[in-house]
C-alpha positions as CSV (number, residue, x, y, z in Angstrom):
1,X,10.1,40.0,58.4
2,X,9.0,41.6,61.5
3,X,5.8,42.6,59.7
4,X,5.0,39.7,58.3
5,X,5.5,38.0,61.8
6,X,2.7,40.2,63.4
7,X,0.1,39.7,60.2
8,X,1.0,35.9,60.2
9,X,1.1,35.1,63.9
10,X,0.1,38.3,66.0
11,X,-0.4,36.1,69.0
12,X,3.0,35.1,68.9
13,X,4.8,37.8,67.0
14,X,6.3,39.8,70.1
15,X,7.8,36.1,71.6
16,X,9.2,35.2,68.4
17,X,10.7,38.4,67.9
18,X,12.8,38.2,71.4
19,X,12.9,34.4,71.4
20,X,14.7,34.5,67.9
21,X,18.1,36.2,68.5
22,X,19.3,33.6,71.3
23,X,17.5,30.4,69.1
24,X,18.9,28.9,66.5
25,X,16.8,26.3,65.3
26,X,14.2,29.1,66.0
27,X,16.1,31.8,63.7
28,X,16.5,28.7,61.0
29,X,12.8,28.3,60.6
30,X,12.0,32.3,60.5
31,X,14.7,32.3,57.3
32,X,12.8,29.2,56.1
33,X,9.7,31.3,56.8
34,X,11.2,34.3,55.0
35,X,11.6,32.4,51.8
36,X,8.3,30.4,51.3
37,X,6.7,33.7,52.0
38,X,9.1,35.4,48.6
39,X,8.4,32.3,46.5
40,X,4.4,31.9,47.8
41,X,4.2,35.6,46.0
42,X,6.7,35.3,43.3
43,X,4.6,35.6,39.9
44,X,7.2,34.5,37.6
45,X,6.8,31.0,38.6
46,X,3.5,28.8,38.2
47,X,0.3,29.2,40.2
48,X,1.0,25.6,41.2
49,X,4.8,26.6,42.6
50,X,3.1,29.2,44.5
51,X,0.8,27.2,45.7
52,X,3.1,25.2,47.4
53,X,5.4,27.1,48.5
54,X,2.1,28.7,50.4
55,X,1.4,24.9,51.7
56,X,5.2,25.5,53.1
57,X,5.1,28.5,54.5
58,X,1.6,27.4,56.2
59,X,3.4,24.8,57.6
60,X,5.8,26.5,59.0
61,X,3.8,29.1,60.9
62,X,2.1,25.8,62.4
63,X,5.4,24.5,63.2
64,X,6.5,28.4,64.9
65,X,3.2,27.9,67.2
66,X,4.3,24.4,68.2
67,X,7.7,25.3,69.1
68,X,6.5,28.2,71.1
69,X,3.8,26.8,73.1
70,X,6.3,23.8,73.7
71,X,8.8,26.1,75.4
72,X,6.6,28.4,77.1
């Protein structure tokens, strides 16, 4: 996961990565992160499935930057 942190949010990457061990909530969203990545690239379901789970995994990475700019 750590190098999909740094190609999806570099900016934020290197806080996320230190931030996430003493989080919760913020090590529940990476996992939530983890798996809309897999299913956003998983070709044995439909183009439509992937595209959502890309919508999710968008959102999430939005919702990573809020969290993080809240607490800084």
């Amino acid at each position: 996961m750590t190098l999909d942190l740094i190609e999806e949010i570099p900016e934020l990457s290197d806080v996320l990565l230190r931030r996430m061990e003493t989080d919760a909530l913020l090590g529940e969203v990476i996992e939530d992160l983890k798996k809309a990545s897999a299913f956003s690239k998983d070709a044995s379901i439909t183009a439509s499935e992937r595209a959502e789970w890309a919508h999710i995994k968008s959102e999430l990475i939005n919702e990573l930057r809020r969290m993080l700019k809240r607490n800084m």
